[in-house]
C-alpha positions, 0 to 999 in steps of 0.5 A, spaced: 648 456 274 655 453 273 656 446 270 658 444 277 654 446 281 648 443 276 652 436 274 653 434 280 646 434 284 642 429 281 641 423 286 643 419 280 650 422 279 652 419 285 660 416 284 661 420 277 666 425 279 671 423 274 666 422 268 662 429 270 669 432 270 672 429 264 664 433 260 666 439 264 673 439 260 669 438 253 664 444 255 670 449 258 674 448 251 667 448 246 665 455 250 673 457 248 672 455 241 675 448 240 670 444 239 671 436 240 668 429 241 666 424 246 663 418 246 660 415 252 661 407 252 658 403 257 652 397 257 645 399 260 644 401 267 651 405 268 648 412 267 650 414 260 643 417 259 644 421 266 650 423 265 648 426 258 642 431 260 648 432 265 652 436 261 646 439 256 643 443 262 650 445 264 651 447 257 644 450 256 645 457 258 652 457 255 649 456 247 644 451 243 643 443 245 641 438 239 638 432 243 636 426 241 635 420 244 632 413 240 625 412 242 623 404 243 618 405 235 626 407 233 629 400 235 624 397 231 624 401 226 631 404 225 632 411 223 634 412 216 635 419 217 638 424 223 631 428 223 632 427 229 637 430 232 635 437 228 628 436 230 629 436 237 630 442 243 630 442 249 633 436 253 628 430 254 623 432 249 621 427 244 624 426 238 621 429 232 620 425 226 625 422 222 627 425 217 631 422 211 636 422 205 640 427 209 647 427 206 654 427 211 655 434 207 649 436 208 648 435 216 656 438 217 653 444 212 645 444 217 650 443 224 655 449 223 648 453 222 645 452 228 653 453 232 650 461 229 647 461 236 652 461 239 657 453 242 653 448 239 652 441 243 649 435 240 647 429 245 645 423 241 643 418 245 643 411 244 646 413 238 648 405 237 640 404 235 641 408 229 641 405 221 649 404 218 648 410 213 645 415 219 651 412 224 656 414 219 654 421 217 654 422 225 661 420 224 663 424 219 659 431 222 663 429 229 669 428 226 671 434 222 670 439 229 677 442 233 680 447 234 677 453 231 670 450 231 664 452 235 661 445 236 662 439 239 658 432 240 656 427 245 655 421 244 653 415 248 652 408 246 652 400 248 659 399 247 665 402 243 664 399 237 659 404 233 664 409 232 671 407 233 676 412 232 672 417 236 675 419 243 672 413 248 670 414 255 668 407 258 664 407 263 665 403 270 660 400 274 660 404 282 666 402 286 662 399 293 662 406 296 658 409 291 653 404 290 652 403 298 652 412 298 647 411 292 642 405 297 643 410 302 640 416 299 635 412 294 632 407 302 632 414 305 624 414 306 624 407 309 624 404 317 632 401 317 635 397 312 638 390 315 645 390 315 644 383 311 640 386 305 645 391 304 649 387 302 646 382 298 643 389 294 649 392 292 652 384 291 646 383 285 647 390 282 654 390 282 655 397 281 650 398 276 645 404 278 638 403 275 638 395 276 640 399 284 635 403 284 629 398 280 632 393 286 631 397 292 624 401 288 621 394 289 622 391 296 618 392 301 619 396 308 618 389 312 624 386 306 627 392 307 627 392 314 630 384 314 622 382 317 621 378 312 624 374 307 627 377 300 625 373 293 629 370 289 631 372 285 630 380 286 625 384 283 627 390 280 632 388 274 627 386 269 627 394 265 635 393 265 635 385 262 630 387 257 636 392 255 641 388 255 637 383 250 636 388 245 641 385 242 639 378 241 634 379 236 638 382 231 643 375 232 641 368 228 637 363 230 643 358 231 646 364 236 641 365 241 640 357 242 647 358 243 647 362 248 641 361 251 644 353 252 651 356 255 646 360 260 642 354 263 649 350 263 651 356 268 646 354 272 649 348 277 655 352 276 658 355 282 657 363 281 662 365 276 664 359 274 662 360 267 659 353 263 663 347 261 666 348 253 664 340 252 658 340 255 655 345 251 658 342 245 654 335 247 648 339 247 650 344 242 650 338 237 644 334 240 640 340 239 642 340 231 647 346 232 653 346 226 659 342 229 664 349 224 659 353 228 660 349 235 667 350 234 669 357 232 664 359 238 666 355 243 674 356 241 673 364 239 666 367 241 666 367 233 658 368 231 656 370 238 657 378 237 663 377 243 657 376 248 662 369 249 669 368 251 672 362 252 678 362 259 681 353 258 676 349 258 670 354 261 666 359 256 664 365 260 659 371 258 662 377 257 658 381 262 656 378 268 648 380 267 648 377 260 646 371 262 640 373 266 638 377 260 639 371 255 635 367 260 629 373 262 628 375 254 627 367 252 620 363 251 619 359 258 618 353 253 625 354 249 629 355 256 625 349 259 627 345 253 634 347 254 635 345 262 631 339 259 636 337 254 642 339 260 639 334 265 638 329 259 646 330 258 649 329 265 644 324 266 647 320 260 653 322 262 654 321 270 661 324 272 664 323 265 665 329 260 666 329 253 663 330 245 656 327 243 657 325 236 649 322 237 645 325 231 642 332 232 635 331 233 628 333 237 629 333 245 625 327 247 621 327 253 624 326 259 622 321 264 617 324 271 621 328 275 618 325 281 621 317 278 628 320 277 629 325 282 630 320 288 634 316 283 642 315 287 646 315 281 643 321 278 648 327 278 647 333 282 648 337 276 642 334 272 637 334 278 638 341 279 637 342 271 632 339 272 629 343 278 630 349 273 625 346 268 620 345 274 615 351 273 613 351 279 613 347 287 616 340 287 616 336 294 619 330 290 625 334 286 627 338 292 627 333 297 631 328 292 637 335 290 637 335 298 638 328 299 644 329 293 647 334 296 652 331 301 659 328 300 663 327 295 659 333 292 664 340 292 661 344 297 659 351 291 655 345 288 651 342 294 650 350 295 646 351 288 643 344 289 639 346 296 638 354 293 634 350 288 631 345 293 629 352 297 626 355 290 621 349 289 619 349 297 613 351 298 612 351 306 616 357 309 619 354 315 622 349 310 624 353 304 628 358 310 631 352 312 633 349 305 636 356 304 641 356 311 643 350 308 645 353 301 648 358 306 652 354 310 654 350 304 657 357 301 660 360 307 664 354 307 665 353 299 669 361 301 663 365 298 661 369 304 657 375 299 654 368 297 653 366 303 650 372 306 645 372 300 642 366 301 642 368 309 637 374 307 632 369 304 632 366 311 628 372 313 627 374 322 632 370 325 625 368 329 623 364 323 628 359 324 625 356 330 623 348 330 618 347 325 611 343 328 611 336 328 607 334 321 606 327 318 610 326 312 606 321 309 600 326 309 604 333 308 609 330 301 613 337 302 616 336 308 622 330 309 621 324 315 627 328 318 625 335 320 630 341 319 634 342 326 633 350 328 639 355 330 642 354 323 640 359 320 644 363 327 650 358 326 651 361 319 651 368 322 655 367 328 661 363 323 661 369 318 660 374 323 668 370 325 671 371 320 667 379 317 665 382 323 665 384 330 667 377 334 663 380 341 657 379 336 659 372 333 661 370 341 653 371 343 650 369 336 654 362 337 652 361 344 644 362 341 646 357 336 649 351 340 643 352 345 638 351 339 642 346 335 645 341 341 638 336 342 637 337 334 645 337 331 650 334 335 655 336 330 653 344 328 653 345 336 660 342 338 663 347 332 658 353 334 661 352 341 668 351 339 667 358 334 665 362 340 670 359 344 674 361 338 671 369 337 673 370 345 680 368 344 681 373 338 676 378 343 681 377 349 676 375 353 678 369 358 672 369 362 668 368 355 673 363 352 672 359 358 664 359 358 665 356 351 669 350 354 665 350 359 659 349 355 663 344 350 664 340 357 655 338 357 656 335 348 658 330 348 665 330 344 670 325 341 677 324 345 681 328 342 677 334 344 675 333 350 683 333 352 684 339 348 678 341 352 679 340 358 687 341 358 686 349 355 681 350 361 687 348 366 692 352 364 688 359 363 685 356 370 693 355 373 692 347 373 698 347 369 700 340 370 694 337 370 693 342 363 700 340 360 698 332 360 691 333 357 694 337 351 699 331 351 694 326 349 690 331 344 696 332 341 698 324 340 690 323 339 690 328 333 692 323 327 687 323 322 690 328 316 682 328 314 680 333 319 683 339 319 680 342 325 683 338 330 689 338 326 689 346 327 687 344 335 693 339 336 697 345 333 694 350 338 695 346 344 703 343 341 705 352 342 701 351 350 706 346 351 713 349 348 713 344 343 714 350 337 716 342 332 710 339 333 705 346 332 709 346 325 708 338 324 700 339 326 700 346 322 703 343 315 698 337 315 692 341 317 694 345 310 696 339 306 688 336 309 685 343 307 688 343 300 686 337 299 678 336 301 677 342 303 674 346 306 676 353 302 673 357 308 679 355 313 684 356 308 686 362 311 686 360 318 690 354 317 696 358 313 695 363 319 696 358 324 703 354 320 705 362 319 705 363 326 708 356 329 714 358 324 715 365 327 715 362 334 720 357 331 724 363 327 723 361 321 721 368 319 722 367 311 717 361 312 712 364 316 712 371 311 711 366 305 705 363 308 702 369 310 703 373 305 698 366 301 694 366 307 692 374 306 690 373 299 686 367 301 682 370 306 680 377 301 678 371 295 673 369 301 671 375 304 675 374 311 677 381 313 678 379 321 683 373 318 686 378 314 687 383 320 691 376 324 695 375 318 697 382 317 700 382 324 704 376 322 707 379 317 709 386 321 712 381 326 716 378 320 718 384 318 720 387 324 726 382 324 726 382 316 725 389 316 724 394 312 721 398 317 717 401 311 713 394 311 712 392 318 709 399 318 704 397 313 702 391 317 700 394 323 697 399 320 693 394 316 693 389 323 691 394 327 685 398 322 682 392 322 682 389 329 679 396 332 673 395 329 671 388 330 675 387 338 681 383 336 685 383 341 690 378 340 691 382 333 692 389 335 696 386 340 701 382 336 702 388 331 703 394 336 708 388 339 711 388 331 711 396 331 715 396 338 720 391 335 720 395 329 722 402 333 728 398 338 731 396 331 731 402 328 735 405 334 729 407 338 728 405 344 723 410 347 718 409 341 718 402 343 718 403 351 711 408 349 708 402 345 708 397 349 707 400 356 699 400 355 700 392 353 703 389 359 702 393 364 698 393 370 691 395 370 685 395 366 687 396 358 691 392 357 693 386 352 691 380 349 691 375 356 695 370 352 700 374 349 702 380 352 706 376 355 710 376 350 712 382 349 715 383 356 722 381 354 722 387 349 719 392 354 724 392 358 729 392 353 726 398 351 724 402 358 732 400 360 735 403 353 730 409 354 732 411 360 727 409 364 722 413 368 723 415 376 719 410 379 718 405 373 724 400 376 717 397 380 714 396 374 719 392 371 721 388 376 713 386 378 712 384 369 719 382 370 716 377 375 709 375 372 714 374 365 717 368 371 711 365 372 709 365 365 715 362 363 714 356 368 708 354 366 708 355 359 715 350 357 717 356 352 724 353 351 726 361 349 722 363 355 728 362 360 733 365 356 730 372 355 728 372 362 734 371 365 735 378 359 730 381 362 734 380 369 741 382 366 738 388 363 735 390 371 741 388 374 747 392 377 752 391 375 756 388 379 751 382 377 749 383 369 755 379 367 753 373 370 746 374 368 748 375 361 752 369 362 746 366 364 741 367 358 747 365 353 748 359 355 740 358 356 739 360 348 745 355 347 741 349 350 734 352 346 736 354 341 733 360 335 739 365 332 735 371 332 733 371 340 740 369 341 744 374 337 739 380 341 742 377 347 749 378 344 748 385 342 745 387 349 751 385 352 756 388 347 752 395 348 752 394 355 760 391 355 762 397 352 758 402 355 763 400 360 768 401 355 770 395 354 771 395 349 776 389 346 771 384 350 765 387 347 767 386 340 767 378 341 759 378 343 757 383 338 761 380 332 757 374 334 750 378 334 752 380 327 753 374 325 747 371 327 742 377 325 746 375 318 744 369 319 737 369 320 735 374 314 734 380 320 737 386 316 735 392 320 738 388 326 745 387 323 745 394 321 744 395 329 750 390 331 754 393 325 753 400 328 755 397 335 761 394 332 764 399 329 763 404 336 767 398 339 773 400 334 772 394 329 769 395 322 763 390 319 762 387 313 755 389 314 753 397 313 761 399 311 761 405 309 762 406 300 768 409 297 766 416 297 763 417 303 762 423 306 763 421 312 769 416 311 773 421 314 770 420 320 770 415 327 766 410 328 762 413 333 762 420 329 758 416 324 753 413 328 752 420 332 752 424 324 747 419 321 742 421 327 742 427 327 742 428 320 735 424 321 733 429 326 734 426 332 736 431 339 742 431 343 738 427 348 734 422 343 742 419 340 744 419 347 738 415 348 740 411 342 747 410 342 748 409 350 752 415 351 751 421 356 748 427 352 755 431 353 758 426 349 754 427 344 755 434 343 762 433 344 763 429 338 757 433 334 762 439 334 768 435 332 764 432 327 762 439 324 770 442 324 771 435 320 766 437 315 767 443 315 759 446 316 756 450 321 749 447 322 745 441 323 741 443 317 748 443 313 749 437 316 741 433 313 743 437 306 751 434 306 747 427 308 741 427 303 741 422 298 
């Protein structure tokens, strides 16, 4: 049996490829003799142990195994000698007993005895957990291999520390494709895992295997399934806690208060978020800890075995299940004073923060929690400390955190709030509820994974029906307001926007607004909205219609009733009567507190043309969004300024608000944003270039868009991509790329932009060489792009429509349609549009070889790409300047050139070819006939001296 056939089959090796073949270079070189060592860092869970007995199968049929582990007797009575590991055989067999007064020279002597047999392994397991004398001749014995000897050792331990110096391998948690094969196979035996579920056991595990497995091990198929709700916490983890508190025992007494305050502070904190530094040296000091202590513990971790660190004014645990261990490990008693002491403390304190020189002395007792949770100037955060002391079910305290959970409060901590307001709930359909709100609260505090987790305590979404009618005077548990249904379907259909399949998040919100419109007024108008919303990335008009429609029966405030209204009429071709609706939406949008009707009023500003006012409502939609929230729509709103600028041309601006917009959407879960943003930021880059970066975001746009349906993305960057290939010269590419978009037929583009990439289709088509038969096809999108042009008052519109006419006309009529768009982009306006009308009519002008009249149009097309940073393009301009007999500041050729030699033309034709282009394809490029081409190739060979187009590639290669 070989190591690799042996090592990577147990289930638990899943996602350990590097780890195992890093054992297998150990073993392979112990069996040629070079013997070594290796330890295996990593904290409980992670697999050390499994990857041990790993490589002691693998090596049993090679030579001898010495394996020893550290029973839970030898924890808390530590080994004084390594009896053990001389005592044990096979691999997994019981320890013998100790044996002591073993010297380093004696265990190296015993060792190098048993290698007689053939390459000795020894495992050691958990050696961490031995005394210091028998830790240290281990060093020693692991140490003196190498070269030559015929043992090598394999320890694992806790951390790196036990044996510095000594080769170290820390082990890292899954990655997420790992852990969700390791769910995969480890669920196998079960009816269906809820999608919801997954994430929210790979979220709490975080990569870590046996809490995986302890997790999914102790669910129920219904749990499983999604049927019903998940606990909170998740069973499973507690073997794993326990490890981790192993710990905690060897440390002072004044330490493990410390630490146990630190985890209780965490509790009212966003997840992640850590503990504040002076709350807990307040409660540190009220709790009779030494002020020295405090201090060097909350400034270094100093005292604390480096489970604490400290980032600003936030103290943090080194690993995140530290925590929960400190919280599991301690006496109910002694975590229930700590929350006490807390709540006490931000009682006190109310919104101030800062050190307490009161006296150390006992906790007092605190006052009824029912007295004080309905008390307004309480603190969330003390109300929730305070719910974490409750030991079991409280109607008063949880109705009091859902009560306090509002405004002004931060959206992560009325999520915290309602989650505990939930945990004390004792009626399902209200704790379902209250969990909903969590979510909803964390989705828009931009923890989607939190959201989710707070979704899959909801249980079946038939759960989240209206509860029956009760009297709240008899039933102290449920509130005089009942919680309105189709929240919990609200938070699934938002997340599903911006995460998901956005067909899938259209019905889920149509469901919603219907549940929630007699209960929630407000929750319906924005589930309307968002599945009017996901229609339109989906390229659905129908869909996005019956979503306005629908909005039409709620009762909405005027300004959206105009936004309302006047995008109905439009896509309905009521253009007049559409324009004039937009107009009073976007006169009406002047509250800087609402960033969604901002982002409306700049949504209708672009349906009107008026590219300045949609950059106005974007930029104070992000100022409003940046100022109070919510984190959630802070990638939309950066799409929608980046978009405005784009149209405005401001491609640098849009690529900066993209680019912040991107890394907004992946800090808070929204990979359908990424995907808008990505194709922003191709369509930047195809004016930027390089072509290498446009290429990426459609790439990314397009991964992203195929699988949840957003059309509106995969349109823009296919459109990206196309502009890309007519920068680089080739036409034919583009023309491929974006005849499926705006042609005619079913497949086509998204319904309210396609339309603007006719322009660079027939660009492309003409330069291409058109197809026998296309003509039609043109003229008849040439003709749809006139008619959108009427209606949508683009005032770039006309300029690239009479292009479009110059491109088809003959020629007879091209310099009157070329005059003609000129002087309608003078009146417009927008460098880049207008520097592709100049370059057009100068290629065309000296393809008719006229060539001193060509020069003024493409000097002036290199000027202006200059102008607004679109590099490829004024290479392109350059190109055609120095075929037109006059050189280009922009793409000259250096000194020492090989082709400076040649003509203008005879570069151009040399550089293509070289790349790989045929006869055909640089005539294609260049506007010449395919004779001319091989004309001027073979004048180009002679000059050069070469014979072969491979001659030609190697003479031009960097």
């Amino acid at each position: 049996m070989t190591p690799s056939t042996t090592v990577r089959s147990p289930l638990r090796l899943c996602g350990r490829d590097d780890e195992l073949a890093t054992l297998d270079k150990l073993l392979a070189r112990l069996r040629r003799g070079d013997g070594g060592a290796l330890v295996l860092a990593a904290p409980p869970g992670l697999g050390r142990t499994a990857l041990l007995r790993a490589a002691a199968e693998a090596h049993r049929d090679r030579g001898p195994v010495l394996y020893a582990t550290a029973a839970p007797a030898e924890r808390a009575v530590p080994c004084s000698g390594l009896g053990a590991l001389l005592g044990v055989g096979p691999a997994g067999a019981s320890p013998a007993a100790p044996h002591t007064g073993i010297t380093p020279a004696d265990l190296a002597r015993r060792l190098r005895e048993f290698a007689d047999g053939g390459p000795l392994l020894v495992c050691v397991d958990d050696a961490h957990a031995w005394d210091a004398a028998s830790r240290a001749a281990l060093a020693f014995a692991a140490r003196g291999p190498g070269t030559g000897s015929r043992i090598a050792f394999l320890l694992s331990v806790a951390d790196g520390t036990a044996f510095a110096g000594l080769p170290t391998l820390h082990l890292a948690p899954l990655g997420e494709g790992a852990a969700s094969v390791l769910l995969d196979r480890l669920t196998a035996g079960t009816e269906g895992l809820d999608p919801v579920v997954r994430a929210e056991i790979l979220r709490e595990a975080g990569g870590n295997p046996r809490l995986l497995a302890g997790i999914s091990g102790r669910l129920t198929p219904d749990q499983l399934a999604g049927r019903t709700p998940l606990p909170w916490p998740l069973p499973g983890g507690e073997a794993v806690l326990a490890a981790h508190a192993e710990r905690l025992d060897d440390l002072p007494d004044r330490t493990r208060i410390l630490l146990l305050l630190a985890a209780a502070a965490q509790e009212h904190e966003p997840e992640g978020a850590g503990a504040d530094a002076l709350l807990l040296l307040r409660a540190g000091t009220r709790g009779g800890l030494p002020r020295a202590f405090l201090d060097r513990a909350l400034s270094d971790g100093t005292g604390t075995g480096g489970m604490l660190q400290r980032a600003g004014s936030r103290v943090h645990f080194g690993h995140r299940l530290t925590a929960g261990a400190v919280l599991h490990h301690a006496p109910w008693a002694r975590r229930s004073a700590a929350h006490e002491l807390l709540a006490t403390l931000l009682t006190e304190s109310g919104d101030r923060s800062g050190p307490d020189d009161v006296p150390a002395r006992d906790v007092p007792g605190l006052p009824d929690a029912r007295a004080t949770a309905a008390t307004p100037a309480l603190p969330l955060a003390a109300l929730v400390q305070r719910a974490c002391a409750a030991s079991g079910p409280d109607a008063a305290l949880a109705a009091g955190l859902e009560a306090a959970a509002v405004a002004p409060f931060a959206h992560a901590a009325r999520s915290a709030a309602l989650a505990r307001a939930a945990l004390l709930s004792s009626r399902p359909a209200l704790r379902a509820a209250r969990f909903a709100a969590a979510a909803e609260q964390a989705r828009l505090a931009g923890d989607s994974p939190l959201a989710r987790s707070l979704l899959a305590r909801t249980g079946p979404r038939t759960a989240d029906a209206a509860p029956a009618p009760v009297d709240s005077a008899t039933t102290p548990d449920v509130p005089a307001t009942a919680p309105a249904p189709g929240l919990a379907p609200y938070v699934h259909g938002m997340l599903a926007l911006r995460s998901g399949p956005v067909a899938d998040a259209h019905e889920v919100l149509l469901a919603a607004a219907a549940l929630l419109a007699p209960h929630d007024h407000r929750r319906a108008l924005d589930a309307l909205l968002g599945a009017a919303e996901a229609a339109w990335a989906a390229g659905d008009a129908l869909g996005y219609l019956d979503a306005l429609k629908r909005l039409a029966r709620t009762p909405a405030d005027e300004g959206l009733e105009h936004y309302r209204a006047g995008m109905s009429a439009v896509l309905e071709g009521r253009t007049a009567e559409g324009h004039v609706r937009l107009r009073r939406c976007l006169a009406l949008a002047g509250d800087p507190g609402d960033p969604a009707a901002l982002l409306r009023a700049g949504v209708a500003a672009l349906a009107l043309g008026d590219i300045a006012a949609a950059r106005r409502a974007g930029a104070r939609a992000l100022a409003a969004v940046r100022t109070a929230g919510p984190d959630a729509l802070l990638p939309q709103a950066l799409e929608h300024l980046a978009y405005a600028e784009l149209r405005a041309g401001r491609h640098a601006g849009a690529r900066a608000h993209a680019l912040e917009g991107l890394h907004a959407a992946r800090r808070t879960g929204q990979p359908n944003s990424s995907a808008h943003l990505h194709a922003v930021l191709a369509l930047a880059a195809s004016v930027e270039g390089p072509a290498e970066v446009c290429a990426a975001h459609g790439e990314a746009a397009l991964s992203g868009a195929g699988p949840h349906g957003l059309a509106q993305a995969a349109t823009l960057a296919t459109w990206a991509r196309a502009r890309a290939d007519l920068a680089a010269g080739r036409p034919g590419e583009a023309a491929a790329r974006l005849a499926p978009l705006v042609k005619a037929g079913p497949g086509r583009g998204h319904f309210a932009t396609r339309t603007l990439a006719v322009p660079c289709w027939v660009e492309a088509a003409v330069l291409g060489g058109r197809e026998p038969g296309e003509s039609r096809e043109l003229h008849a999108a040439v003709d749809e792009f006139a008619s959108w042009a009427a209606r949508a008052a683009d005032p770039g519109a006309p300029a690239q429509l009479a292009r479009c006419r110059a491109l088809l006309a003959s020629v007879s009529e091209a310099d009157a349609r070329y005059a003609e768009a000129l002087a309608h982009h003078e009146r417009a306006g927008g460098d880049f549009e207008q520097a592709r009308t100049r370059l057009l009519y100068g290629q065309w002008l000296r393809r008719r070889r006229r060539t001193r009249e060509a020069r003024g149009p493409l000097r002036d097309a290199l000027v202006g790409f200059q102008r607004c940073s679109a590099r490829v393009w004024a290479d392109r301009a350059a190109g055609e300047l120095r075929a037109a007999g006059e050189p280009a500041g922009a793409g000259t050729d250096p000194a020492g050139d090989p082709l400076a030699m040649l003509t203008p033309q005879q570069q151009r034709i040399a550089r293509c070819v070289a790349e790989g282009a045929t006869n055909r394809e640089v005539a294609l490029r260049l506007s010449l006939s395919p004779r001319t081409v091989d004309h001027h190739l073979r004048n180009v060979f002679a000059a050069l001296a070469i014979r072969s187009r491979t001659e030609l590639a190697r003479l031009l290669s960097p």
